[in-house]
N, C-alpha and C positions, 0 to 999 in steps of 0.2 A: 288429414293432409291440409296444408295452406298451402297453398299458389300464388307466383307472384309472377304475371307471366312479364317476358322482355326486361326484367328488372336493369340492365343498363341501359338500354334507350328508352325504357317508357319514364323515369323518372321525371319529372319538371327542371326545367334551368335553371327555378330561381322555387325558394320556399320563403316562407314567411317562418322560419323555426330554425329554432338551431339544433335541438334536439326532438326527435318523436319514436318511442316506443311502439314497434310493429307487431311485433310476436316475442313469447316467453316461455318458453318448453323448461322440463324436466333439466337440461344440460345444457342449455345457450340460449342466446337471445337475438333477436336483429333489431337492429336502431337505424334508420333514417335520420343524415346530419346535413346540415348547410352552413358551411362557413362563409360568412361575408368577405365579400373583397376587404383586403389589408387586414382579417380578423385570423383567427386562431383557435384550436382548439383546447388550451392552455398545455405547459407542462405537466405528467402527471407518471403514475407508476400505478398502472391495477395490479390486483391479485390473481385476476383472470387472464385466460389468452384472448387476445382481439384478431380481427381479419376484417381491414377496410377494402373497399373493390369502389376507386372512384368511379363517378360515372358521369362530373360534367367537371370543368374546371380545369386548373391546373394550382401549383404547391411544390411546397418544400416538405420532405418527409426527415425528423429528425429521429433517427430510433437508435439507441443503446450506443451513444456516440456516433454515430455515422448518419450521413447527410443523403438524399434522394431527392433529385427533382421528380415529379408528380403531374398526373393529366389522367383524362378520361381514360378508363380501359385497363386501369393499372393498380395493382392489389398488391397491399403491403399487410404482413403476419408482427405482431407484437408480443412475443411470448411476456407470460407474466412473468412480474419484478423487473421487466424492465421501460427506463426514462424513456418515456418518449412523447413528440410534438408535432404537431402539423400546422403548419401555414400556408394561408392562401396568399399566392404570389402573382394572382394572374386581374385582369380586368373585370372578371365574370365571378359567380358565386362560386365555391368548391360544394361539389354534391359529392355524397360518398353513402352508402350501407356500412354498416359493421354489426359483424356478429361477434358476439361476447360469449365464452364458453369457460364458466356459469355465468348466467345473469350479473349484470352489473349494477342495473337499474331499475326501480318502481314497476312491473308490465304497463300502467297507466302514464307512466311518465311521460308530457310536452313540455318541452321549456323551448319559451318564444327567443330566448337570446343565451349568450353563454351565462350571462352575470344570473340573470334567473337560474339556471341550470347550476350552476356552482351557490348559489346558495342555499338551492335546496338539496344539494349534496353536504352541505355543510352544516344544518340543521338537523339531520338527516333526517328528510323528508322522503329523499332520493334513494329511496333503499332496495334492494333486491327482494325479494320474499325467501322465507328461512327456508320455504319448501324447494327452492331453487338451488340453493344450497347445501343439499343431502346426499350422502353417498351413494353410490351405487348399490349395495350393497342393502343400504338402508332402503331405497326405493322400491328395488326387490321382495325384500322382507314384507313391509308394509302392503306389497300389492300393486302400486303408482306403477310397476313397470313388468309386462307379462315378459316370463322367459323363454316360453314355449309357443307353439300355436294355436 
């Protein structure tokens, strides 16, 4: 078990990061992000589902064509393949969790600003591990996941 107790108000106001890798299970993952005022967390399109749960700030949620204003307290679902965007619209940092279900990124992954982060997605530095990426089926098979008690 990992514990993350109060995770919407214990978080900080403000990070120095824009991306950090918390946990990386078998079938998802949690990332801790901060978006700077007036910054972004670029367009893009996973292969995975996402689930943001902001917890300081306020934004624009752009997802699958359709617009959401955004603030603390408020969780938005991204099914994979589709375009989606966030922007921070507010005076303060945007803080947000998001769980990725499979892994999207490195377990060690920090990237202190987006630009570092997108390039070490684009080098692919920024990779998932292949064992995050296995079926069910296959985890089973191998052992990685008990069926029984």
């Amino acid at each position: 078990m990992q514990f993350f107790p109060s995770m919407t108000t214990a978080l900080p106001s403000e990070s120095g990061e824009f991306r950090r890798v918390i946990w990386t299970g078998l079938y998802s993952q949690l990332v801790l992000m901060t978006v700077p005022v007036g910054g972004d967390i670029g367009e893009e399109i996973h292969t995975v589902d996402q689930i943001l749960t902001f917890t300081s700030g306020s934004g624009l949620a752009q997802v699958g064509g359709k617009e959401q204003t955004i603030k603390a307290g408020d969780m938005v679902i991204v099914p994979a393949g589709t375009l989606h965007q966030f922007l921070n619209t507010g005076p303060t940092p945007l803080i947000l969790y998001t769980v990725y279900s499979p892994a999207e990124h490195k377990p060690t992954s920090v990237h202190k600003t987006k630009e570092e982060g997108d390039k070490a997605e684009e080098e692919g530095i920024d990779e998932p591990p292949a064992w995050s990426q296995r079926s069910k089926k296959q985890n089973e098979d191998e052992g990685w996941v008990k069926t029984g008690q």
